[in-house]
C-alpha positions as CSV (number, residue, x, y, z in Angstrom):
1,X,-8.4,6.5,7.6
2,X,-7.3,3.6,5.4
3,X,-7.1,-0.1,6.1
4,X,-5.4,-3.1,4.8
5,X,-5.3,-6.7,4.2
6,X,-2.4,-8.9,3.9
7,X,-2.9,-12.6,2.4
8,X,-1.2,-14.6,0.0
9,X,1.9,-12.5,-0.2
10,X,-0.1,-9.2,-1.2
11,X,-0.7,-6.0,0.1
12,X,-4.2,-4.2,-0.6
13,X,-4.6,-0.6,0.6
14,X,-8.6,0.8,1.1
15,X,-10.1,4.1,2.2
16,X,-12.1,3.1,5.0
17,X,-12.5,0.8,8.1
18,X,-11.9,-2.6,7.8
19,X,-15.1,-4.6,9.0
20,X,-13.2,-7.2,11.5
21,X,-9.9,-6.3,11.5
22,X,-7.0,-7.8,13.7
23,X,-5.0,-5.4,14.2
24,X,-5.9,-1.5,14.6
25,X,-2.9,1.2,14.6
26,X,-4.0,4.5,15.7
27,X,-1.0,7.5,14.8
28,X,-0.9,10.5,13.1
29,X,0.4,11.6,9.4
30,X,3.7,12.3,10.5
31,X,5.0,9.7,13.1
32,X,3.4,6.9,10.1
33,X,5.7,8.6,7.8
34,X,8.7,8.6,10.9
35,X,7.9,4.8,11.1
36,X,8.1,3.9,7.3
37,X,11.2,5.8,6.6
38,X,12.8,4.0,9.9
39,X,13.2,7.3,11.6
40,X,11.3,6.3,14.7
41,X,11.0,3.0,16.3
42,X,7.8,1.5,17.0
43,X,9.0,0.9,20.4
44,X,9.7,4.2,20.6
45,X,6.5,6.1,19.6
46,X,4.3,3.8,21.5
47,X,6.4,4.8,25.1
48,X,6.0,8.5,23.7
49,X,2.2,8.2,23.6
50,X,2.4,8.7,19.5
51,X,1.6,4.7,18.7
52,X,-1.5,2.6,20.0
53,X,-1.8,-0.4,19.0
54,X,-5.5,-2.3,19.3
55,X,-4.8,-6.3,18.3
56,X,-2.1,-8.7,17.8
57,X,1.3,-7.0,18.1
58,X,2.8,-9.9,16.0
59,X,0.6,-8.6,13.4
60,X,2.1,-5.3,13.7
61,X,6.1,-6.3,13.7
62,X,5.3,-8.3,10.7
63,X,3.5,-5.7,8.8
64,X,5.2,-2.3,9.4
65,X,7.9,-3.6,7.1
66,X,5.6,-3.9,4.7
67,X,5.0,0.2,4.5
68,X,8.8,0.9,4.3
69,X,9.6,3.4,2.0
70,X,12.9,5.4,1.6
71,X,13.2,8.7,3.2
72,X,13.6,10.4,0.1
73,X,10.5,9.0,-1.8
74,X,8.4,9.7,1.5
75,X,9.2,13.4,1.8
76,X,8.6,13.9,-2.4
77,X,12.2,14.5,-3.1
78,X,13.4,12.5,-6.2
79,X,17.1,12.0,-6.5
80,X,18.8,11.5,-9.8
81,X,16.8,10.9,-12.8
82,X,16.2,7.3,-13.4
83,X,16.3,6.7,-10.0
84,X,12.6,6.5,-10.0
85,X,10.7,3.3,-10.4
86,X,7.8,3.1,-11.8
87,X,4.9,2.1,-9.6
88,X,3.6,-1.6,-10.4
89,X,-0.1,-2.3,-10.8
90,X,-2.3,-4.9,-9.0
C-alpha cells in the first residue's frame, strides 16, 4: 500500500495510508501496471470488477496520467543503450 499527494505541480509517493485522503484506488499489481502503460482503460477495469474507486473521480482522471510510464520501462526491459534516463531527485 502506498499513497500520494499531488500539490503545487509535484508528485510525492509514501509507503503507507494517507491520513485524509480524497481519493482511494483499490487494484492489484498488475491491472496498476495495465493502467500506467495504457493497456487497460480505467473505464474498462472498473466495469470488469478490477478498479474501485472510493472519492472524487475528477481526482482520478487527473492523476492516473500522472503514473504513466512506457510499456517497456514498466515490464524492466531497456531498449537501446542511452535510451535510459536517469531518474531525477526531489
Amino acid at each position: 500500500m502506498f499513497h500520494a499527494r499531488v500539490a503545487d505541480g509535484r508528485l510525492e509517493t509514501r509507503l503507507g495510508a494517507a491520513d485524509h485522503p480524497d481519493l482511494v484506488v483499490t487494484t492489484d499489481p498488475g491491472t496498476l501496471q495495465r493502467l500506467a502503460t495504457g493497456g487497460l482503460a480505467p473505464r474498462e477495469a472498473l466495469r470488469a470488477g478490477r478498479l474501485e474507486i472510493d472519492g472524487d473521480r475528477a481526482s482520478f482522471d487527473g492523476s492516473i496520467e500522472l503514473f504513466s510510464v512506457p510499456p517497456r520501462a514498466a515490464t524492466g526491459r531497456a531498449g537501446s543503450r542511452g535510451s535510459r534516463r536517469p531518474a531525477r531527485r526531489a
